[in-house]
N, CA, C and O atoms as CSV, one atom per row, in Angstrom:
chain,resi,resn,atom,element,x,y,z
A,1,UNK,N,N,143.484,37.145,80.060
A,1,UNK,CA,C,143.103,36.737,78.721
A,1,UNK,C,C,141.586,36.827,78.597
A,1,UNK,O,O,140.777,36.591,79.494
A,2,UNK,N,N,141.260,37.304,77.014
A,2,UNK,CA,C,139.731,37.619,77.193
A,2,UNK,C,C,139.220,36.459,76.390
A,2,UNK,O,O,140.044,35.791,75.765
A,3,UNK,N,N,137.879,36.133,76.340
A,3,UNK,CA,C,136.928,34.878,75.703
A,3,UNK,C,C,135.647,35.253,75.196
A,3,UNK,O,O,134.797,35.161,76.081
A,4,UNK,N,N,135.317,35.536,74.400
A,4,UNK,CA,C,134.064,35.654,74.103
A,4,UNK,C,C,133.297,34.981,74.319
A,4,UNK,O,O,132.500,34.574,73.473
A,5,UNK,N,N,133.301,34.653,75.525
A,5,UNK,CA,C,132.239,33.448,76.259
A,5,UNK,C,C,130.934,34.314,77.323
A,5,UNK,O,O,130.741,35.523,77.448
A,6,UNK,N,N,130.186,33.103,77.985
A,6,UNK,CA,C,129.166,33.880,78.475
A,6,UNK,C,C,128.859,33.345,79.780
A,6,UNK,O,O,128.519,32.212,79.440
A,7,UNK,N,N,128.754,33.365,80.897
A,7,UNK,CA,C,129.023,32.213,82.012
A,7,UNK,C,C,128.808,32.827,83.599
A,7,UNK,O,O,127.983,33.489,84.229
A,8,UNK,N,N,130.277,32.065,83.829
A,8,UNK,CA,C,130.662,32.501,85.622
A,8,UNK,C,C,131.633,32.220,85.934
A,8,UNK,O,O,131.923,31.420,85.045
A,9,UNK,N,N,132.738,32.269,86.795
A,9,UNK,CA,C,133.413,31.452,87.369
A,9,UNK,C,C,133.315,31.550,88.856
A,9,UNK,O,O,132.465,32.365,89.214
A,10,UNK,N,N,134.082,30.820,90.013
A,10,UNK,CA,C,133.595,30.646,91.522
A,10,UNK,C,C,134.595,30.069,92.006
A,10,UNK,O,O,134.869,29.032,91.401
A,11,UNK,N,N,135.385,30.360,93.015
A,11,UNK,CA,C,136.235,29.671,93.587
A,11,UNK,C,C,135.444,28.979,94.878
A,11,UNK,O,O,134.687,29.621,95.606
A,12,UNK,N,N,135.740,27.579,95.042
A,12,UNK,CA,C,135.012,26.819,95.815
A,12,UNK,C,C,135.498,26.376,96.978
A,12,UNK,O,O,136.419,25.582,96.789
A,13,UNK,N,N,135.268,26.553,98.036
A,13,UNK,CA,C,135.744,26.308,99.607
A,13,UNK,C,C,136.530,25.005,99.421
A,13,UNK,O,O,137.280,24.859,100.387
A,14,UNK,N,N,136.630,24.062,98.588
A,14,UNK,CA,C,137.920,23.015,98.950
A,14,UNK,C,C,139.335,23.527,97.563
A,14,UNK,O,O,140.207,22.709,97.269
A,15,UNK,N,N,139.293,24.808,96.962
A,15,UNK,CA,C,140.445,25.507,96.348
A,15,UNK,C,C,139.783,25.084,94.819
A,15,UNK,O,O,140.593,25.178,93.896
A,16,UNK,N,N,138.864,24.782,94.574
A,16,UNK,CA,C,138.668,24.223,93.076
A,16,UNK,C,C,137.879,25.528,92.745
A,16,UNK,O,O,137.295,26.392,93.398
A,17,UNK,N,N,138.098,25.307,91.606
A,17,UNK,CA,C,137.238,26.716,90.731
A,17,UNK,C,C,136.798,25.973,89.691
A,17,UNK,O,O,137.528,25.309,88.955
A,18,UNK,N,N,134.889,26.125,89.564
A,18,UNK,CA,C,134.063,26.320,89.061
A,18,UNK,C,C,133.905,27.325,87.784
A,18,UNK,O,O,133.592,28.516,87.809
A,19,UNK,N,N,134.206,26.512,86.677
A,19,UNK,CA,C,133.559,27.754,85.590
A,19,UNK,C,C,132.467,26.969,84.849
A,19,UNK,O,O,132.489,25.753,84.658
A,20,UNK,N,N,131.327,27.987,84.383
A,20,UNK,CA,C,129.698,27.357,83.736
A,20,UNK,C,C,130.587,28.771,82.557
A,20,UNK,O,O,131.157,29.851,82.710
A,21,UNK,N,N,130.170,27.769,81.346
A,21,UNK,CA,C,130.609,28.810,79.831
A,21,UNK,C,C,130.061,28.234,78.795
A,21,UNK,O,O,130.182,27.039,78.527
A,22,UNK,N,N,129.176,29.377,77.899
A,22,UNK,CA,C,128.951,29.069,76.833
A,22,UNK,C,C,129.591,29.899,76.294
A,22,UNK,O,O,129.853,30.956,76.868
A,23,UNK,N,N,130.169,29.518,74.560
A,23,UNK,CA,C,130.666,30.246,73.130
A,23,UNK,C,C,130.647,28.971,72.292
A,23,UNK,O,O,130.159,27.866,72.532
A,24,UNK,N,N,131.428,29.515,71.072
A,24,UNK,CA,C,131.759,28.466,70.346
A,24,UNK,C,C,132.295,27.594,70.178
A,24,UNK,O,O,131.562,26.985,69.399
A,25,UNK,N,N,133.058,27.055,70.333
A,25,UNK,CA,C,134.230,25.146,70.157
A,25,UNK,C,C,135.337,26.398,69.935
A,25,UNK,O,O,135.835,26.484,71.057
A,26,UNK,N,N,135.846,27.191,69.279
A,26,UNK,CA,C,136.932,27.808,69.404
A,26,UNK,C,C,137.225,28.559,70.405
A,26,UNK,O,O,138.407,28.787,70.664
A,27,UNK,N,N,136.405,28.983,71.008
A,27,UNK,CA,C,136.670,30.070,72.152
A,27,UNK,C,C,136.562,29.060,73.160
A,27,UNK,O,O,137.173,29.546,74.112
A,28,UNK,N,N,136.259,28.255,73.404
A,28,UNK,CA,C,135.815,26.728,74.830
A,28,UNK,C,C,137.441,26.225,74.833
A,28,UNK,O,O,138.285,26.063,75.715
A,29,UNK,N,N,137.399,26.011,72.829
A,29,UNK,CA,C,138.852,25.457,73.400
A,29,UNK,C,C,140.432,25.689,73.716
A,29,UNK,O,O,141.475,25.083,73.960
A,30,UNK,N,N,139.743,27.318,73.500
A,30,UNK,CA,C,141.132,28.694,74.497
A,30,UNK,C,C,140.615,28.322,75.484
A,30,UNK,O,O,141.194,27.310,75.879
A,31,UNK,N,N,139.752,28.626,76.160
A,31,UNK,CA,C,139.827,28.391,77.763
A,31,UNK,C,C,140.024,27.430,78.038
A,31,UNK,O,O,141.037,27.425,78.737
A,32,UNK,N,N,139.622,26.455,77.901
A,32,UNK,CA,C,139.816,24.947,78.435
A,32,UNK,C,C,141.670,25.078,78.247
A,32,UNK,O,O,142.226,24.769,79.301
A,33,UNK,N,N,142.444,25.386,77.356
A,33,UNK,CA,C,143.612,25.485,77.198
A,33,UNK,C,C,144.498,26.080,78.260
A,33,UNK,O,O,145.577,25.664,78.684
A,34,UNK,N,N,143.546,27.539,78.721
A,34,UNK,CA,C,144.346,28.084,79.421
A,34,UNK,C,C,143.919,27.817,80.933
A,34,UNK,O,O,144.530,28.491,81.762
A,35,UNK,N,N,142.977,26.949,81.399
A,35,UNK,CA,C,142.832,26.633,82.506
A,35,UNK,C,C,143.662,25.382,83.117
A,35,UNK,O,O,143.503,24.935,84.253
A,36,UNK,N,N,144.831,24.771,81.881
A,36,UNK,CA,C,145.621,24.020,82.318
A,36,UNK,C,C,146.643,25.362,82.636
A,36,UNK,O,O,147.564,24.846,83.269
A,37,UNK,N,N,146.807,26.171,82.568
A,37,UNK,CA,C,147.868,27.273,83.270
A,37,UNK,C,C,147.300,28.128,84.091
A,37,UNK,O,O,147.880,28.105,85.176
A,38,UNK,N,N,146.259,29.012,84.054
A,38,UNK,CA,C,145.483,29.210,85.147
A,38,UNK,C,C,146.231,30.618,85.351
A,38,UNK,O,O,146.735,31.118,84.346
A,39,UNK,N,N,146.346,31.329,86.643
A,39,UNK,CA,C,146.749,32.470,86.665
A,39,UNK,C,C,147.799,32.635,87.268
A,39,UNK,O,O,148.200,31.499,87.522
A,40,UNK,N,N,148.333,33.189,87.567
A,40,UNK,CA,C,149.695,33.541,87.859
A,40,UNK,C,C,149.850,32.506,89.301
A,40,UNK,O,O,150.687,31.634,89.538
A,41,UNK,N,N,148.901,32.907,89.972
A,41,UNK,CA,C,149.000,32.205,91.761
A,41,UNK,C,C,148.367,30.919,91.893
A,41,UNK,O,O,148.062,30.254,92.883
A,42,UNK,N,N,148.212,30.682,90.348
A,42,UNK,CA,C,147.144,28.853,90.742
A,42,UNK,C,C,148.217,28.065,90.715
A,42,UNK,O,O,149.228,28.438,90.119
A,43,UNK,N,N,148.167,27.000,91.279
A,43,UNK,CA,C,148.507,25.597,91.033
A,43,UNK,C,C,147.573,24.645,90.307
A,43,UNK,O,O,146.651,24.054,90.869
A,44,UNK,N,N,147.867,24.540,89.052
A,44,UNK,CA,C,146.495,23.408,88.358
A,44,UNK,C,C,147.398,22.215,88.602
A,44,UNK,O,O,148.606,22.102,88.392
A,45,UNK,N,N,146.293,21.128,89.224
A,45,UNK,CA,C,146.760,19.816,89.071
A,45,UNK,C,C,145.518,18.981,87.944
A,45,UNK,O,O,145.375,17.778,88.159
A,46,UNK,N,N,145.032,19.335,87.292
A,46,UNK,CA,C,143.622,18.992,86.378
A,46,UNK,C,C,142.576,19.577,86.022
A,46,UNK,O,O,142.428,20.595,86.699
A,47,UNK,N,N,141.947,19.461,85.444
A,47,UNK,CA,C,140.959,20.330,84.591
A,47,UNK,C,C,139.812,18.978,83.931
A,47,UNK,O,O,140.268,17.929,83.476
A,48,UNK,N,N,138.628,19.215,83.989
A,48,UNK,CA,C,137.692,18.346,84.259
A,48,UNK,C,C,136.866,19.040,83.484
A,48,UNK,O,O,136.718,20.226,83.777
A,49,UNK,N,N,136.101,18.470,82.273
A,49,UNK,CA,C,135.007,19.197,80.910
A,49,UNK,C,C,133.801,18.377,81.014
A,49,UNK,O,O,133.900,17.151,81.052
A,50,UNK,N,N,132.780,18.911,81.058
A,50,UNK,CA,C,131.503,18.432,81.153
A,50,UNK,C,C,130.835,19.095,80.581
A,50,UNK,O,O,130.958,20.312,80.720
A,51,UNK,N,N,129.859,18.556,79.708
A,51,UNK,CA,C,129.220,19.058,78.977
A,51,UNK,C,C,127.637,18.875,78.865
A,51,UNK,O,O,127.273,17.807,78.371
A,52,UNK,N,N,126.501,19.918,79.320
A,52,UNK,CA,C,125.563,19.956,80.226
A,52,UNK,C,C,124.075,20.694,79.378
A,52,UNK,O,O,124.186,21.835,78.930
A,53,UNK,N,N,122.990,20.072,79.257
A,53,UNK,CA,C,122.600,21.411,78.605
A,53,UNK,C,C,122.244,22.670,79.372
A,53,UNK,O,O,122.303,22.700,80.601
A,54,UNK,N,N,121.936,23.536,78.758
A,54,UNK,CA,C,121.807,25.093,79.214
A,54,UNK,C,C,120.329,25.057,80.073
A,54,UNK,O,O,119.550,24.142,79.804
A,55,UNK,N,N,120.035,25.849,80.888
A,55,UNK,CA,C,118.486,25.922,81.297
A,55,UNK,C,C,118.049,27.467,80.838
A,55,UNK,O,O,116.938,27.742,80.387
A,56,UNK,N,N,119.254,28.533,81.060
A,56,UNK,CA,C,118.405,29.765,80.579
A,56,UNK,C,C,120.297,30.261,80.057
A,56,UNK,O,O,121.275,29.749,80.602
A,57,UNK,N,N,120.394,31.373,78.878
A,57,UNK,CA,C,121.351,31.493,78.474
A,57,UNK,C,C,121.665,32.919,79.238
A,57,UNK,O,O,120.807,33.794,79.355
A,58,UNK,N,N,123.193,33.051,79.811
A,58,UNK,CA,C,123.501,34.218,80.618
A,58,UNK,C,C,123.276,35.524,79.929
A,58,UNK,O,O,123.006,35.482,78.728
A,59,UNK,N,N,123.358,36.755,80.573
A,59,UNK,CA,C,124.182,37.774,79.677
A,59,UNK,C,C,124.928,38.134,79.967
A,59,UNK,O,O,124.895,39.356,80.117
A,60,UNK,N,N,125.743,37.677,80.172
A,60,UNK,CA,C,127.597,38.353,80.382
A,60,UNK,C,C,128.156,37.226,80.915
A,60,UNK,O,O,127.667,36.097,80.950
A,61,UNK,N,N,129.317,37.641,81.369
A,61,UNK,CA,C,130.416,36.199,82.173
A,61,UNK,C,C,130.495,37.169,83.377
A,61,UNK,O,O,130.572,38.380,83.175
A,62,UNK,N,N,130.475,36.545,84.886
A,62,UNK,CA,C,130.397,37.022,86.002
A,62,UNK,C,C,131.610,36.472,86.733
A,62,UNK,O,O,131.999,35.402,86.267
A,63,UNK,N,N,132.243,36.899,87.674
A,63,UNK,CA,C,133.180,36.375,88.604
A,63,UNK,C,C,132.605,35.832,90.091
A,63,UNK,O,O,133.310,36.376,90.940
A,64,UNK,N,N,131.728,35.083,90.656
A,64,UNK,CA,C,130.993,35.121,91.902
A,64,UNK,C,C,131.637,34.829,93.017
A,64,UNK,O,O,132.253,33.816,92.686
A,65,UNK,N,N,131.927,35.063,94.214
A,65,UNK,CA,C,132.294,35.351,95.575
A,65,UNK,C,C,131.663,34.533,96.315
A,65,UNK,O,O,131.804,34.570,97.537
């Protein structure tokens, strides 16, 4: 699924995944939606929203390793 968002996401050595995203309240609140389902091989047990200000704005959405 695509988002017109702008960000990262990161899978994190204890299985949690990290996403940093900016867009609008409509596009935040597709993802936030679909990160209670997640991808085919996740198990979501919760989803956690924080809301932070920006320090420099991305250009693109990245996947990081």
């Amino acid at each position: 699924m695509e988002f017109d968002i702008l960000g990262s996401v990161e899978n994190l050595p204890n299985g949690k995944v990290f996403i940093d995203a900016i867009s609008n309240d409509l596009h935040l609140d597709k993802l936030i939606k679909w990160c209670w389902t997640g991808s085919p091989f996740s198990n979501v047990t919760g989803v956690e929203v924080n809301e932070v200000e920006i320090e420099h704005l991305p250009k693109g959405f990245i996947i990081k390793r």
